[in-house]
C-alpha positions in Angstrom: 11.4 11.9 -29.6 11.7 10.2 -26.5 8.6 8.5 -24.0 8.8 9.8 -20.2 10.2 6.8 -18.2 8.4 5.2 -15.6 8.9 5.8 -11.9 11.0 3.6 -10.8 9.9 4.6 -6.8 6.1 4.1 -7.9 7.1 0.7 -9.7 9.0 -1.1 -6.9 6.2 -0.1 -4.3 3.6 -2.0 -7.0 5.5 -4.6 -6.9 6.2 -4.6 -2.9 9.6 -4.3 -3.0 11.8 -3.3 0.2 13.4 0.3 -0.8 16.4 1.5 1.1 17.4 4.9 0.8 19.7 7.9 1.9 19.3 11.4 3.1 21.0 14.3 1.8 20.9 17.5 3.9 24.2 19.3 2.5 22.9 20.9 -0.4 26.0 19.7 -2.1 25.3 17.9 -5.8 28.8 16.3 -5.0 27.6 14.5 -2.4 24.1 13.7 -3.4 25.9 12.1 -6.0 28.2 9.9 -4.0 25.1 9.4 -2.0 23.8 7.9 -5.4 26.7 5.7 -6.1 26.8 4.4 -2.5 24.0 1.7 -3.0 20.9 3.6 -2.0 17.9 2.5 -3.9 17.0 5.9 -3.5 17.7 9.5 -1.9 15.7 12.1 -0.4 16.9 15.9 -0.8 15.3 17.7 2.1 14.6 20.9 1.5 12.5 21.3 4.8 15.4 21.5 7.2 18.7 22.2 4.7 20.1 25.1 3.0 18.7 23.9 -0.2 15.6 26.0 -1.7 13.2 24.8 -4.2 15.2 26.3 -7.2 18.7 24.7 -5.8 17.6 21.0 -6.2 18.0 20.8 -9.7 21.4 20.0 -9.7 21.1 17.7 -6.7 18.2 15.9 -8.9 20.6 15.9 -12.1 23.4 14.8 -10.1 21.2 11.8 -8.8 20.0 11.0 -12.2 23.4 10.0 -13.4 24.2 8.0 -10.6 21.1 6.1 -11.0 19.4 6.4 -7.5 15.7 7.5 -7.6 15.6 11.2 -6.2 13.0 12.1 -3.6 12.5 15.9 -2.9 11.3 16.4 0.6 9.2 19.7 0.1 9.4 22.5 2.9 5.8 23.4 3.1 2.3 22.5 1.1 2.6 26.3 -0.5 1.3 25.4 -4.3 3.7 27.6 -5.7 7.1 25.8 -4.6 5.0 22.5 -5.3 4.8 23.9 -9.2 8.2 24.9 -9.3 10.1 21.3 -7.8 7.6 19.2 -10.4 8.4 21.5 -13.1 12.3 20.5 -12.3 11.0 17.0 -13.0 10.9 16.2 -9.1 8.0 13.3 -9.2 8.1 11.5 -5.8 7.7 14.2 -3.2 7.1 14.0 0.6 5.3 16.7 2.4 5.1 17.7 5.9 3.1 17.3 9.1 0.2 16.5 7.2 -2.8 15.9 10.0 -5.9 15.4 8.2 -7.0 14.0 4.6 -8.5 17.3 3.6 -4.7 18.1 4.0 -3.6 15.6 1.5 -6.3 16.6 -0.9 -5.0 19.9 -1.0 -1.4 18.5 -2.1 -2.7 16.1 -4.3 -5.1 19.1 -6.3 -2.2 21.3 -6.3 -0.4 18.5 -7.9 -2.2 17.7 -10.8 -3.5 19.8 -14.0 -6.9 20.7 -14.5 -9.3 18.7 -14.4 -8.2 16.3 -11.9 -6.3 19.1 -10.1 -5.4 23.5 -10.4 -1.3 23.2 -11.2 -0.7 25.6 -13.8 0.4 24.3 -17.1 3.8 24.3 -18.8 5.2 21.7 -21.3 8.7 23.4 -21.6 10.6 22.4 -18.2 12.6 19.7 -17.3 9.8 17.2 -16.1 9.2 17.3 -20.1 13.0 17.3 -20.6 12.3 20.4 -22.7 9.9 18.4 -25.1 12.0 15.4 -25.5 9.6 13.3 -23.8 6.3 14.0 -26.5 4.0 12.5 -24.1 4.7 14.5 -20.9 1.3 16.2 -20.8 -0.9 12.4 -20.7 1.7 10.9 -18.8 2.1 13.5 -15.8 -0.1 12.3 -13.5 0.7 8.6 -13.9 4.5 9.2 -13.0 3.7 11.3 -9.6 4.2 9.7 -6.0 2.4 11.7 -3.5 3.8 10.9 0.0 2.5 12.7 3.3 4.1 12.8 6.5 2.7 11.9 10.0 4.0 13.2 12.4 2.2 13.1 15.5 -0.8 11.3 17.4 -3.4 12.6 15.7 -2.1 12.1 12.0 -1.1 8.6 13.2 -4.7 8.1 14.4 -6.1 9.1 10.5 -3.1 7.1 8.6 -5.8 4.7 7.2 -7.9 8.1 6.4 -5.3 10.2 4.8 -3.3 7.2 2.9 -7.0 6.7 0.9 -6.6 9.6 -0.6 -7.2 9.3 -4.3 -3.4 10.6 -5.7 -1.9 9.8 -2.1 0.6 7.2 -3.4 1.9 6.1 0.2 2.6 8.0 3.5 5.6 8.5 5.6 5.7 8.0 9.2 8.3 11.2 10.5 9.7 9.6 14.2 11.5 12.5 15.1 8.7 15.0 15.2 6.7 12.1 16.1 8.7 11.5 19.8 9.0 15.2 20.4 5.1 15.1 19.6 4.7 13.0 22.6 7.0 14.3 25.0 9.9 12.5 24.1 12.5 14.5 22.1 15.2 12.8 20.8 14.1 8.9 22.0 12.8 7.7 18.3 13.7 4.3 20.4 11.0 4.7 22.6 8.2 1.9 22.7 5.3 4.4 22.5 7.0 6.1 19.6 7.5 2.6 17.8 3.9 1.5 19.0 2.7 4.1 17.0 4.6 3.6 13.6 4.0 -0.2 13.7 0.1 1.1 13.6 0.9 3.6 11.0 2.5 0.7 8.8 -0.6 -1.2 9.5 -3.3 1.0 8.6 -1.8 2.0 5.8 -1.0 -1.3 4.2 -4.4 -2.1 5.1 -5.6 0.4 2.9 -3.2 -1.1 0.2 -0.7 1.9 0.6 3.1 1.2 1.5 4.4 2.9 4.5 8.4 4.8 5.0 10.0 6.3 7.1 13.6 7.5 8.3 15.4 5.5 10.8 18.9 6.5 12.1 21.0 3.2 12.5 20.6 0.1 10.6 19.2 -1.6 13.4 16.5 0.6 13.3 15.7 0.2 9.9 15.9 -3.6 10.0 13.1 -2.7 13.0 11.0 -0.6 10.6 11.0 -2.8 7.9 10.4 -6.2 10.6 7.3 -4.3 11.4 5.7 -3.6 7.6 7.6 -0.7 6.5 8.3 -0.8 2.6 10.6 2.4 1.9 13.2 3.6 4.7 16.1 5.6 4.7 19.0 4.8 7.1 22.0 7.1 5.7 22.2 10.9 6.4 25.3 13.0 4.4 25.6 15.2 7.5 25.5 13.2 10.2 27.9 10.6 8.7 30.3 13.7 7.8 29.9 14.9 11.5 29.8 11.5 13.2 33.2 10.6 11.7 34.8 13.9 12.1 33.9 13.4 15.7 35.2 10.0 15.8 38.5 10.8 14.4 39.7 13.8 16.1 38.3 12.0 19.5 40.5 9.2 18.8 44.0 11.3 17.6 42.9 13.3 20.8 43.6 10.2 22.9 46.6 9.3 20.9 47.9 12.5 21.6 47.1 11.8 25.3 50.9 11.2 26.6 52.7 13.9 24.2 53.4 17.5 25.1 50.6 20.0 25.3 53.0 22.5 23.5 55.5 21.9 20.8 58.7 22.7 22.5 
């Protein structure tokens, strides 16, 4: 019989190490994998704004198991059911949503843990147990979880201290995209009101003794986030790199092509 291993995500933030991660939006376990293998400390499968459901991440989580990154499921919503189902896949470090008040991230964390800390129903034979391999699963179930809400605009910024003392909050996540279009600004995560605003997030949480992430979309970016306090940030998206080069390339043989013949003749 084998021990459930510890949490590699929960370890390095104890020990305040920097975290850099990727982002994977495809659905694809291919390219979670790759993903895996490209030097991310960790990555997160999104859920909330993919083509992957609940049920389709366990391949993505198996695939990123092998390659040795630490997965991190980005869960659509707070419903208790789909919570159940991605922890029961062995998914244990999970961000959540526009979370806006601590009575918010009590609700996750409760529907998070088994009774009596919590109300998640109870099952031993699933993956998180690794179909009993790991003998201690039951003890050991809460210990291994990292409970991450998102803020996402003003007013969760304003409570980041508040909702990152959460008892079973394991650290918080600063989302900049919602955060700008939150504030008028869509699309300008740049902005110094929308950076303003994470730098206090970072703040207030680590003054609370929680670690702070979020998702930045250029390395620049992420250098900034992490200048500022931030301890976990992704700065590689599958899709966008896919797109972004696509783009690139068939602009450039466009302008190669600049001088030839419209038509074959």
């Amino acid at each position: 019989m084998a021990m459930t291993p510890p949490n590699r995500f929960k370890s390095a933030l104890a020990e305040g190490r920097r975290l850099i991660g990727g982002w994977s939006m495809s659905g694809s376990a291919t390219i979670a994998e790759a993903l895996g293998w490209s030097g991310a400390d960790f990555v997160v499968l999104d859920l909330e704004h993919s083509p992957t459901s609940t049920h389709a991440v366990l391949p993505l989580l198996q695939a990123l198991d092998a390659s040795g990154a630490i997965p991190v499921v980005r869960m659509a919503s707070h419903d208790r059911i789909a919570l159940k189902h991605a922890l029961d896949l062995g998914a244990n470090t999970l961000y959540f949503p526009f979370v806006e008040t601590a009575d918010a991230a009590r609700g996750i964390v409760s529907a998070a843990l088994y009774p009596p800390r919590g109300t998640r129903g109870f099952s031993r034979m699933n993956r998180a147990s690794r179909y009993l391999a790991f003998e201690d699963y039951g003890p050991s179930a809460h210990d291994d979880l990292v409970l991450i809400p998102q803020l996402e605009s003003p007013q969760a910024i304003a409570r980041a201290g508040e909702i990152a003392s959460v008892e079973g909050v394991g650290a918080v996540f600063v989302g900049p995209g919602d955060l700008a279009v939150s504030l008028g600004l869509m699309g300008q995560i740049g902005h110094p009101r929308v950076r303003e605003l994470m730098a206090e997030a970072a703040a207030a949480a680590r003054a609370v003794g929680k670690a702070c992430g979020t998702v930045m979309g250029d390395p620049e970016s992420a250098a900034w986030a992490f200048s500022v306090g931030y301890q976990f940030v992704s700065v590689s998206n599958d899709m966008a790199a896919v797109a972004s080069l696509s783009r690139a390339h068939q602009s450039r043989t466009r302008e190669l092509m600049a001088n030839l013949p419209a038509r074959v003749s």
